[in-house]
N, C-alpha and C positions, 0 to 999 in steps of 0.2 A: 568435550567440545560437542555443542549438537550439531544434526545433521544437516544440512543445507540441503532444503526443496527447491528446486530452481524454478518451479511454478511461482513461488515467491519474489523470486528476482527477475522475472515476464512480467509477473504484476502490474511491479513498481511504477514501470514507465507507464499502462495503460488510465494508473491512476493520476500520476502525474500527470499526463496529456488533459486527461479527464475536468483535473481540478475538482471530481464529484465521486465518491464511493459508490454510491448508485448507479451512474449514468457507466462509470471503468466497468464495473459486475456484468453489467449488461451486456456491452461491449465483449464482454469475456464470456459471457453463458455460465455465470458462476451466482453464489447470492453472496448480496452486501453485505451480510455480517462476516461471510466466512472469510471474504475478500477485506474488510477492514481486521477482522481476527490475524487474519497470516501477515501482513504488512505490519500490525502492529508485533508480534513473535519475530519480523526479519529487523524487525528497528531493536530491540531486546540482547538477538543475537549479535547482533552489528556493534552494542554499544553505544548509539546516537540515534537520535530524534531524524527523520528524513522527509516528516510531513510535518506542515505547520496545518493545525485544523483546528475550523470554526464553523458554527451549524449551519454556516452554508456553505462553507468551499473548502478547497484543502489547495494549499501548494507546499512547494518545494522548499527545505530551508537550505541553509549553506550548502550543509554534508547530502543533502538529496539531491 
């Protein structure tokens, strides 16, 4: 079982809110890739999809 970064799961929400990778990073003082890298590794570990994303916005699906 991997280890569960909980910086990952603070993320979630700021992206969610966000609806933008870029714009959550920001928000966070972190960079967009690292921040779209680790949400997509807690979506991996979860076993389900939590973002629905399109090149210009991201929301929430069911399980997010």
């Amino acid at each position: 079982m991997a280890q569960t970064d909980f910086n990952d799961l603070m993320w979630f929400p700021a992206v969610a809110e966000e609806g933008n990778f870029t714009r959550a990073a920001a928000k966070l003082g972190v960079v967009q890739s690292t921040l779209s890298h680790r949400i997509k590794k807690l979506e991996t570990r979860m076993a389900m999809r939590l973002l629905a994303r399109t090149t210009r916005s991201v929301s929430t699906t069911e399980a997010g």
